[in-house]
C-alpha positions in Angstrom: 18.4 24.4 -8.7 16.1 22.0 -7.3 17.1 18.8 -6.4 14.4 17.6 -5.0 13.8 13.3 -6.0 11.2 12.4 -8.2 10.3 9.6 -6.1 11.2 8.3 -2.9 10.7 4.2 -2.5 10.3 3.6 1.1 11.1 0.2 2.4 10.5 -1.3 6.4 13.1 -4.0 7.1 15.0 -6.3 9.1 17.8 -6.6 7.2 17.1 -10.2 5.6 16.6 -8.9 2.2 18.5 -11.1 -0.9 21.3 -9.5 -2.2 19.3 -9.6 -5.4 16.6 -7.7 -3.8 19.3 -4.6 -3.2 20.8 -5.1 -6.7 17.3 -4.6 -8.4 16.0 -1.9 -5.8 19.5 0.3 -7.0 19.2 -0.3 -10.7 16.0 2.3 -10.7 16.7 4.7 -13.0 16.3 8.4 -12.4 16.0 11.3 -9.4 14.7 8.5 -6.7 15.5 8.5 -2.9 15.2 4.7 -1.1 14.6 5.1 2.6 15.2 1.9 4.2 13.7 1.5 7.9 15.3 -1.4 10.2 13.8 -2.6 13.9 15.5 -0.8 17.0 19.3 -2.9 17.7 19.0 -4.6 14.4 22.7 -4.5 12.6 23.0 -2.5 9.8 25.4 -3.3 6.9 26.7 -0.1 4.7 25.1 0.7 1.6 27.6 2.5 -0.7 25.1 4.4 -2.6 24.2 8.0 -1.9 20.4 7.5 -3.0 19.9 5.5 0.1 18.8 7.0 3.1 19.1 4.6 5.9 17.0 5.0 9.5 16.2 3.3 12.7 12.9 2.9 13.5 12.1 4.2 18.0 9.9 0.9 18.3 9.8 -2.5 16.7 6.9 -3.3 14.2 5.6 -2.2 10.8 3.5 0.4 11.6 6.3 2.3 13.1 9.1 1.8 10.7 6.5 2.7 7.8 5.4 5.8 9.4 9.1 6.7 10.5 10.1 6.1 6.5 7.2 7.9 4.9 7.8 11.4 7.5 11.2 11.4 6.2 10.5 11.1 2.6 10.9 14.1 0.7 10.3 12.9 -2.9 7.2 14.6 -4.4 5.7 11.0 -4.7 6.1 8.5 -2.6 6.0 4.1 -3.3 5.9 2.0 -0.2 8.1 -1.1 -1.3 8.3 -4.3 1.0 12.2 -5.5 0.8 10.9 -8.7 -0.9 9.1 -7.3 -3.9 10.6 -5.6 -7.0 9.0 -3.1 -9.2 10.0 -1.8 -12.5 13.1 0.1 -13.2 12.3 2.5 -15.2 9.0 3.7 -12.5 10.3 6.9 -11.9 10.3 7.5 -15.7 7.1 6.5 -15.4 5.9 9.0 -12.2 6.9 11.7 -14.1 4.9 11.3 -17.3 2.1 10.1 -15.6 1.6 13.4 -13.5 2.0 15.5 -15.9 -0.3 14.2 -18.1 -2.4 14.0 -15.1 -1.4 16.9 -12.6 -4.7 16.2 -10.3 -4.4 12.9 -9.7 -3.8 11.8 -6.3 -2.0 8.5 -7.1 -0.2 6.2 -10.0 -1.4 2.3 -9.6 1.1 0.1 -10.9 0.2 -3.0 -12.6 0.9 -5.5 -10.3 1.5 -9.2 -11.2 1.8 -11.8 -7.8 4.3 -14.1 -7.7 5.3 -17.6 -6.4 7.9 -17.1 -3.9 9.1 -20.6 -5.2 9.2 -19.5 -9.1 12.8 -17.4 -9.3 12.6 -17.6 -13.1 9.3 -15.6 -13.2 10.7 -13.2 -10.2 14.1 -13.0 -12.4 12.7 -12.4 -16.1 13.8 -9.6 -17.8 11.2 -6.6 -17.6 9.1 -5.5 -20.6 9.2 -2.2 -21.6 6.9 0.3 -19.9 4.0 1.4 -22.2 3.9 5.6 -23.0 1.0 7.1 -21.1 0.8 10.0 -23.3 -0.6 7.0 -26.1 -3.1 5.2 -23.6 -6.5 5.3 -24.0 -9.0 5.9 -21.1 -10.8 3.4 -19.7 -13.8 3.8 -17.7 -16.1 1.3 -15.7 -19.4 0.7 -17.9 -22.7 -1.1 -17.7 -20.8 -4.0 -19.9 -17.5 -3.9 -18.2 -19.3 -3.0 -14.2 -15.7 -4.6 -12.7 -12.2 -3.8 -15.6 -10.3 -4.3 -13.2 -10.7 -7.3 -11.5 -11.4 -8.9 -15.3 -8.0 -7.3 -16.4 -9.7 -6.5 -19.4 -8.6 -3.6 -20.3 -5.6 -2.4 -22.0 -5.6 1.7 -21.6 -4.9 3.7 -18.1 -8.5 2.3 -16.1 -10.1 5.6 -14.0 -9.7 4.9 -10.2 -12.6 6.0 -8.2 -12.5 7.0 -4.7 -12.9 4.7 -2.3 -17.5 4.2 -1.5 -17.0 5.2 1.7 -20.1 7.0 2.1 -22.5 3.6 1.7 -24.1 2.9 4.9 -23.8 0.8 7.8 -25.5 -2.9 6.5 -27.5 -3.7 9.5 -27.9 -7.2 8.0 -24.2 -8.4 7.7 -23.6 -6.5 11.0 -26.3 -9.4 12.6 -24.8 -12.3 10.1 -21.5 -11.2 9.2 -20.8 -14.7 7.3 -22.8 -13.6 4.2 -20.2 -11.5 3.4 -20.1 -7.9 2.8 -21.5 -6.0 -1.1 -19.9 -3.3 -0.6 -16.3 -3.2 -1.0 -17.8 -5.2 -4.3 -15.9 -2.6 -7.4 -12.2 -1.2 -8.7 -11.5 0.8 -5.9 -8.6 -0.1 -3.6 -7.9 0.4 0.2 -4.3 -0.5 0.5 -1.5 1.9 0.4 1.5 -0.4 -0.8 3.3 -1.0 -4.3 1.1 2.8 -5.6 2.7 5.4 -6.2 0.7 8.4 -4.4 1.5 12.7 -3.9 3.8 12.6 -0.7 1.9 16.1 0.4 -1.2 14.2 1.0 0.6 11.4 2.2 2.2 13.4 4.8 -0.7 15.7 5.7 -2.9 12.5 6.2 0.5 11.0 8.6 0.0 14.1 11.3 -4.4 13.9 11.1 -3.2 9.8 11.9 -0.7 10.3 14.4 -3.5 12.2 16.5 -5.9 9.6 16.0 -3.4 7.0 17.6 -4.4 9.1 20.9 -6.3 7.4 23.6 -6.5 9.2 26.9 -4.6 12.5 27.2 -0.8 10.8 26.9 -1.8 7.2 26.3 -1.2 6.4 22.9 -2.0 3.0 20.9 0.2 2.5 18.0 -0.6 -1.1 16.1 2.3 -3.2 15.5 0.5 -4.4 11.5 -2.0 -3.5 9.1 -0.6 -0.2 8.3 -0.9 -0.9 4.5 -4.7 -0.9 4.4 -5.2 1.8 7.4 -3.1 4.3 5.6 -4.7 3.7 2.0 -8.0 4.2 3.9 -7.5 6.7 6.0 -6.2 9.3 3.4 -8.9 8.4 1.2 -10.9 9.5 3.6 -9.7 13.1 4.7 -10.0 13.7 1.3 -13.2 12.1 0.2 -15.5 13.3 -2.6 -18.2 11.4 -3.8 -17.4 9.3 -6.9 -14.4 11.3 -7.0 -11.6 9.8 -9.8 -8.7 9.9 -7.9 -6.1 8.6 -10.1 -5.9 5.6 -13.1 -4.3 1.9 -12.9 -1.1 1.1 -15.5 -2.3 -1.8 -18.1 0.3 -5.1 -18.5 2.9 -5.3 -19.1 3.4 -5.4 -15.0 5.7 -2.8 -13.2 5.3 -4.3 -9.5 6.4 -8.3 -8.7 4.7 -9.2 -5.7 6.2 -12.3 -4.3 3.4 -14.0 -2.2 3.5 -17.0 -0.3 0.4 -19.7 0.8 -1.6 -18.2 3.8 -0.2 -20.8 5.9 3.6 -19.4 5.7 2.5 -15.8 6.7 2.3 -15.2 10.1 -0.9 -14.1 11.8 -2.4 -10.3 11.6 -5.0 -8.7 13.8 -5.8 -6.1 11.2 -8.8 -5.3 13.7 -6.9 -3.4 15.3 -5.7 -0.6 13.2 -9.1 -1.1 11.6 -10.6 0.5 14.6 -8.6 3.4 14.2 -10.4 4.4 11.2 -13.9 4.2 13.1 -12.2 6.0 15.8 -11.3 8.8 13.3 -14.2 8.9 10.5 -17.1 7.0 12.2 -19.6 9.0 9.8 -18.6 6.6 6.9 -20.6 3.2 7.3 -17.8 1.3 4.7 -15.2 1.7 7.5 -18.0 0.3 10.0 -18.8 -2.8 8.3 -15.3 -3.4 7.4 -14.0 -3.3 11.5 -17.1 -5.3 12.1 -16.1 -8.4 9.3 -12.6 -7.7 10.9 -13.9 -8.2 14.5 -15.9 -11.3 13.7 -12.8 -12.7 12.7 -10.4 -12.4 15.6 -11.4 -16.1 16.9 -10.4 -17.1 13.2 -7.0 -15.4 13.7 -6.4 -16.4 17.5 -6.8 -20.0 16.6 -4.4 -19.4 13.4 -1.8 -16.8 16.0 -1.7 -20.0 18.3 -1.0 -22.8 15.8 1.5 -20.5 14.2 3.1 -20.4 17.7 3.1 -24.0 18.3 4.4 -25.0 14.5 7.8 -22.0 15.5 8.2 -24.7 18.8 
């Protein structure tokens, strides 16, 4: 018999989430495994639940714990969860009608409503019922509708393409980066969080990354943020295919709270960093280029907002 979960919901941590948070996260219905990933000498409180499969991250930051979590998942799809958001408890329901309507899809993208952190009646309402996929229409980007998903006008399952990764370097924004880039202009996505994606080319894509952290024969340079968005990218692109449809976006009702605070409460992120990775890796693709390059232009931006964040803690 296999007992192999459904889904596995893996979730980097220091141990400060609500006890609300845990209630909801264990009222997921279905064959689910939660791997929950805490800093190195953080205490650890028991969860009595055998779902829960709890690890200590080597190293502090979140681009260790998340890649510690996701190696040990062994659902066959995998949801990267952050221990202040909440999705839908009926999801893995939900993984397992979508993928078998849709076998070849390479991800799920849950409809995902952002939250107040201050509004606990919104974070707290009772969830709507999940919407059969087998009755969904398909909804595809037109002339009329260029951008369905930005618009939220649609009310079917909306075709995901591929990330444009093949577009070329723009020469122009590279020499006046403040007119803003065109072409990440669309209703693709580059993050990796709050979708449900196929753990095997999760994993796969977590060994190719692990390499790429390599420097200099044993020197290796590991990013302490921006995993979300270097992960999302960088399978997209070991597995790129032009204009490729790699998967469809739920319609409301939403199945993912994110609970998002004002820029100025979130701490500084030098997303730079793991951005260079990707160049490092796949420097063919000029999307990846002019994406480090708006990133790098922005690092005085960021060390201005790293040290007034510093001096606000004092």
């Amino acid at each position: 018999m296999n007992n192999q979960p459904i889904l596995t919901i893996v979730t980097p941590t220091i141990g400060k989430f609500s006890n609300y948070w845990l209630e909801q996260l264990l009222k997921i219905q279905g064959n689910v495994e939660f791997v929950l990933v805490y800093y190195p000498s953080v205490p650890i409180p028991p969860i009595n639940d055998p779902r829960v499969k709890i690890l200590t991250s080597p190293y502090k930051g979140e681009m260790m714990q998340r890649f510690v979590g996701l190696l040990n998942a062994t659902g066959k799809y995998v949801l990267a969860l952050d221990d202040d958001d909440f999705v839908h408890p009926d999801v893995v329901h939900l993984t397992t009608q979508y993928f078998e309507q849709f076998p070849e899809s390479w991800i799920l993208r849950l409809k995902k409503e952002n939250i107040d952190f201050r509004d606990q009646e919104l974070i707290r309402k009772d969830w709507d019922e999940i919407l059969d996929v087998r009755r969904l229409e398909i909804c595809k980007k037109t002339p009329e509708n260029p951008y369905p998903y930005q618009q939220g006008n649609y009310k079917g399952l909306l075709e995901i393409p591929v990330v444009p990764l093949g577009k070329k370097l723009d020469l122009k924004f590279a020499l006046l980066p403040f007119t803003g880039r065109k072409d990440n202009l669309g209703y693709h996505f580059e993050n990796f969080n709050n979708i449900v994606w196929k753990n095997k080319l999760v994993q796969q894509a977590l060994v190719d990354l692990s390499q790429t952290t390599r420097l200099l024969g044993a020197i290796t340079w590991i990013p302490s943020s921006g995993f979300d968005r270097l992960l999302g990218l960088f399978i997209q692109a070991k597995y790129y295919q032009k204009d490729a449809i790699i998967g469809h976006c739920m319609p409301k009702p939403e199945q993912i709270r994110y609970v998002d605070k004002p820029p100025e409460l979130k701490p500084p992120r030098f997303h730079v960093i793991s951005d260079a990775l990707l160049v490092k890796r796949y420097p063919q693709y000029g999307y990846l280029w002019n994406l480090f390059l708006e990133k790098l232009y922005g690092v005085p931006r960021t060390m201005a907002k790293a040290l007034k964040w510093r001096l606000l803690k004092k």
